[in-house]
BALOBA-1460 file (C-alpha; in Angstrom, 3 decimals):
// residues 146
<rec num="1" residu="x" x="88.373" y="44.243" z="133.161"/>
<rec num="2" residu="x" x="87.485" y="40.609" z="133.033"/>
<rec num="3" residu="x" x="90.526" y="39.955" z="131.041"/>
<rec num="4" residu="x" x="92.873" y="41.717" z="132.683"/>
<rec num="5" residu="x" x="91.898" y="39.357" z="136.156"/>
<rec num="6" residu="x" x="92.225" y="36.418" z="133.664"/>
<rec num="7" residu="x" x="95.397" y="37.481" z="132.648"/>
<rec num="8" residu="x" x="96.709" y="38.241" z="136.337"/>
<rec num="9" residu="x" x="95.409" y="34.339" z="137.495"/>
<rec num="10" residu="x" x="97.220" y="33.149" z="134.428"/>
<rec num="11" residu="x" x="100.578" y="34.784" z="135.525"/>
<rec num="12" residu="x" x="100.287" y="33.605" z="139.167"/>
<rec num="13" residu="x" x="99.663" y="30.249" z="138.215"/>
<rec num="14" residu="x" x="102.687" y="30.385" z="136.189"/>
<rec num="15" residu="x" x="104.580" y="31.660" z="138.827"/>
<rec num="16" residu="x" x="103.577" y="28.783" z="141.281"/>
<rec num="17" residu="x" x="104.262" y="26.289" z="138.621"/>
<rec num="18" residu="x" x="107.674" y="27.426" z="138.104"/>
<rec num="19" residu="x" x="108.736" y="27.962" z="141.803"/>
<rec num="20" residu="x" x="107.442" y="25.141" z="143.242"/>
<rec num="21" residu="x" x="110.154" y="22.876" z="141.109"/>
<rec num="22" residu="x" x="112.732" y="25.461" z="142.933"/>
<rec num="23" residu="x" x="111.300" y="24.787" z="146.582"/>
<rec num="24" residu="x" x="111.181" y="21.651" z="146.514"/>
<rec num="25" residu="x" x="115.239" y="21.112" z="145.122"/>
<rec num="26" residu="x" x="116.338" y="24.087" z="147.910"/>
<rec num="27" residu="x" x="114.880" y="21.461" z="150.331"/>
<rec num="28" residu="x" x="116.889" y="18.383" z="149.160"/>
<rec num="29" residu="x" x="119.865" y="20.284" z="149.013"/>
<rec num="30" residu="x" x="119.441" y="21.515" z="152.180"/>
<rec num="31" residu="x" x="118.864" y="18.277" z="153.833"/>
<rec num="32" residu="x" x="121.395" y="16.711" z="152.530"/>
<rec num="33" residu="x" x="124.252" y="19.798" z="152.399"/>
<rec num="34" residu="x" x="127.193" y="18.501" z="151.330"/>
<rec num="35" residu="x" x="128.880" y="19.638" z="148.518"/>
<rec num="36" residu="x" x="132.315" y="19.326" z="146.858"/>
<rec num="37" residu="x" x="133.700" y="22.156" z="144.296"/>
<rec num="38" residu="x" x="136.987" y="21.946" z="142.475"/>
<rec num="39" residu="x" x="139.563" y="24.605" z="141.955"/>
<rec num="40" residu="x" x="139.131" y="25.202" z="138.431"/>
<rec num="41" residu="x" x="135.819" y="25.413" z="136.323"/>
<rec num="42" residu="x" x="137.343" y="23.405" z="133.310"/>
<rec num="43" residu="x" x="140.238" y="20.898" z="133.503"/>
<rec num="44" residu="x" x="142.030" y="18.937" z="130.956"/>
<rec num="45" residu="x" x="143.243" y="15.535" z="131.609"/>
<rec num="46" residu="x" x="145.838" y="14.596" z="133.572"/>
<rec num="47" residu="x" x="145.137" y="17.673" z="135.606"/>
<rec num="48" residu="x" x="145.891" y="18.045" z="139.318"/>
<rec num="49" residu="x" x="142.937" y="20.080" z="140.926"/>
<rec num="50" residu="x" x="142.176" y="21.168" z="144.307"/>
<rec num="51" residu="x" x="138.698" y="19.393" z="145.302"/>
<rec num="52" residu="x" x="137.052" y="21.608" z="148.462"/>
<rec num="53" residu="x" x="134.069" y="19.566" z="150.641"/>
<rec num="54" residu="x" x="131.695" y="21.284" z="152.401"/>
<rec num="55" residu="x" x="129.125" y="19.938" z="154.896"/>
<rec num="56" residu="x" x="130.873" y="17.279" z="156.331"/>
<rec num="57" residu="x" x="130.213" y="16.588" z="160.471"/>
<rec num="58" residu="x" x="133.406" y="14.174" z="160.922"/>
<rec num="59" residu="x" x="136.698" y="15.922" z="159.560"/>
<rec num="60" residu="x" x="137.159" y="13.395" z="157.135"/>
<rec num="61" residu="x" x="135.778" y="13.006" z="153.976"/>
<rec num="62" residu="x" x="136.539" y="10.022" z="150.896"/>
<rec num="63" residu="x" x="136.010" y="11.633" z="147.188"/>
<rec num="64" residu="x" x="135.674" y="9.731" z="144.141"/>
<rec num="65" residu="x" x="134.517" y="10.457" z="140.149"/>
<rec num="66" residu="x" x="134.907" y="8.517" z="137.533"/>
<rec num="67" residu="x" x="137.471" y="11.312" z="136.354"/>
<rec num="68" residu="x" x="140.164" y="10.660" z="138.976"/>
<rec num="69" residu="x" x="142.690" y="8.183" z="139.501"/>
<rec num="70" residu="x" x="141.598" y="7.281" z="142.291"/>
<rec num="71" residu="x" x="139.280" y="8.308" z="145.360"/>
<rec num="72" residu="x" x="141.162" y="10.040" z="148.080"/>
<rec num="73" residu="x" x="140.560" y="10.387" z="151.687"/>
<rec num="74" residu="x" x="140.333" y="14.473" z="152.339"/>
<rec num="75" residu="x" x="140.243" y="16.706" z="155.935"/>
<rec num="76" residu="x" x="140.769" y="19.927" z="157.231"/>
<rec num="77" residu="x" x="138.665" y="21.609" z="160.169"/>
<rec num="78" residu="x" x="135.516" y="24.304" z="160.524"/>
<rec num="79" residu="x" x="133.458" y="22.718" z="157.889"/>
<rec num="80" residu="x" x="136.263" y="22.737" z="155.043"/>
<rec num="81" residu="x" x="138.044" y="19.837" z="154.109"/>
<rec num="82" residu="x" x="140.222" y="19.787" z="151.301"/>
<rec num="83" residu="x" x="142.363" y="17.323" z="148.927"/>
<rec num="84" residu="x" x="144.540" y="17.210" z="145.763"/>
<rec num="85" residu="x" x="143.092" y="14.890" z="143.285"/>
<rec num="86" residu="x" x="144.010" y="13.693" z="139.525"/>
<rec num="87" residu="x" x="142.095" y="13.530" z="136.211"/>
<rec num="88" residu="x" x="142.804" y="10.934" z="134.267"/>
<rec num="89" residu="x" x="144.643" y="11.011" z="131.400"/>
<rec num="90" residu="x" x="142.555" y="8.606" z="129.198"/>
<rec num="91" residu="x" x="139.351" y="10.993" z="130.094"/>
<rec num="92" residu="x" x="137.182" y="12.061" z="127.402"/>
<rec num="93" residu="x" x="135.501" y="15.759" z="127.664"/>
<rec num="94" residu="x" x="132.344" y="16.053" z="129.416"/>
<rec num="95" residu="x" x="130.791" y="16.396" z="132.647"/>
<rec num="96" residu="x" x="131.372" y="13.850" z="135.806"/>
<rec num="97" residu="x" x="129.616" y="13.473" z="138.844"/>
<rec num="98" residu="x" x="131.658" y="13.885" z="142.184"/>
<rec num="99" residu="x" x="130.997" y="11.879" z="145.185"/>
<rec num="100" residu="x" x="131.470" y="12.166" z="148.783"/>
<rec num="101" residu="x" x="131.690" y="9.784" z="151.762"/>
<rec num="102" residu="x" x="131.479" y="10.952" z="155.352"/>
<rec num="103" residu="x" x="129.668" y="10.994" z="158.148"/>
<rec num="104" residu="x" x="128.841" y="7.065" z="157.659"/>
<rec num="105" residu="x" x="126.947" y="8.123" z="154.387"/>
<rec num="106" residu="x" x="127.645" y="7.935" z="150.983"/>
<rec num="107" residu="x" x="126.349" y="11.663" z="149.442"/>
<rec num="108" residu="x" x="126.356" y="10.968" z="145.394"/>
<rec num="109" residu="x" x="126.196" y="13.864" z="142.931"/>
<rec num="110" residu="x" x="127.216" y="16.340" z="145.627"/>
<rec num="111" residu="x" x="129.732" y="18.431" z="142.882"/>
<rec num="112" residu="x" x="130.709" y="18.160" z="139.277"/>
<rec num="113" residu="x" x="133.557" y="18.720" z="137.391"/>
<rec num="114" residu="x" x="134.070" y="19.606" z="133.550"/>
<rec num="115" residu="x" x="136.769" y="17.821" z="131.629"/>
<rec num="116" residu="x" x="137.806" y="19.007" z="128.285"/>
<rec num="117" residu="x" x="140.340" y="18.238" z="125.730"/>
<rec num="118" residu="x" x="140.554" y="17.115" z="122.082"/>
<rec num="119" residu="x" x="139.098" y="14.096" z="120.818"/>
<rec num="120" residu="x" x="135.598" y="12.925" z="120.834"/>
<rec num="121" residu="x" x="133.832" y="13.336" z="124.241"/>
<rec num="122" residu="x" x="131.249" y="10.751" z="125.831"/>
<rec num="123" residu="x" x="128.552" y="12.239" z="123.578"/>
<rec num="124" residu="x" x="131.026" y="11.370" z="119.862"/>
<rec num="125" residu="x" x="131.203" y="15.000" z="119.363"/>
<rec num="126" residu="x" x="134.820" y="16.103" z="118.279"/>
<rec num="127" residu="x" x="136.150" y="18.816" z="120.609"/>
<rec num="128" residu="x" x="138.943" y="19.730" z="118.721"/>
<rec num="129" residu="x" x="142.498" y="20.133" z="119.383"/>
<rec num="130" residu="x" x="143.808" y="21.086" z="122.815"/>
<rec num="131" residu="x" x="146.916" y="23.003" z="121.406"/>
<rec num="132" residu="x" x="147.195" y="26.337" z="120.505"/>
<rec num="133" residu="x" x="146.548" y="27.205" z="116.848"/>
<rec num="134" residu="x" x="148.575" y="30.485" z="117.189"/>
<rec num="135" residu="x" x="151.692" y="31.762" z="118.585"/>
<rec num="136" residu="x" x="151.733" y="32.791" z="122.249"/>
<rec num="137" residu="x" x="153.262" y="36.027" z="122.522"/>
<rec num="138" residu="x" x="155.723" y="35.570" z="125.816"/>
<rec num="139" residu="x" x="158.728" y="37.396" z="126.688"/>
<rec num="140" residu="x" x="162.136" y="35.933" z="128.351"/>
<rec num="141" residu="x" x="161.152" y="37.574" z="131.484"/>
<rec num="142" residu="x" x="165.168" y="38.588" z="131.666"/>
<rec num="143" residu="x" x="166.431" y="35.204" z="130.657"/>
<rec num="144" residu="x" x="166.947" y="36.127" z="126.954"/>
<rec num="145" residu="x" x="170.653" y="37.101" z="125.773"/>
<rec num="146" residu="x" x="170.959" y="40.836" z="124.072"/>
């Protein structure tokens, strides 16, 4: 009996251990709120994605990675403000941090994005070749002479 109550205090305190970390970065995040996805999970360079901010008070949002060209100045209306931004085309694979301006304050790290491609990426691992290694089956979509 004794060592099944040891057993149960040893899982609780487990349990606390573990969601305590996850309370207290649900409460950061929800201070702060604002958030910026992108279009596309993966994107190569050179890519044009669609960057979507969230949390914004003002209507008017600047984004900026060190993946893009350039930050761009984004809007839209009910809480969604949205932009067309590009990758670089000298960008090596890997993950970069997206950040947002509005609202008179600078919100760092609120997105990321995942660029991949061939060559090394920021880490010196190879990534391989970006082309395909096999034939793409395709038809001519009724373009092809009989």
């Amino acid at each position: 009996m004794r060592s099944r109550l040891l057993a149960l205090r040893a899982v609780a305190a487990a349990a606390i251990c573990v969601a305590a970390p996850v309370a207290g970065a649900s409460a950061a995040r929800a201070q702060d709120g604002v958030t910026a996805t992108v279009g596309r999970t993966v994107v190569a360079a050179q890519a044009r994605v669609r960057v979507t901010v969230e949390g914004c008070e003002d209507g008017r949002a600047t984004v900026s990675s060190g993946a893009f060209v350039r930050a761009v100045t984004v809007s839209g209306s009910r809480g969604a403000l949205y932009g067309d931004l590009t990758v670089k085309s000298a960008t090596a694979a890997g993950r970069y941090d997206i950040s947002v301006r509005c609202d008179g304050r600078e919100h760092g790290r609120a997105g990321r994005l995942q660029v991949a491609g061939a060559g090394p990426d920021r880490q010196g691992r190879d990534q391989g070749d970006a082309a395909p290694y096999a034939p793409v089956h395709a038809g001519g979509g009724g373009t092809a002479a009989s």
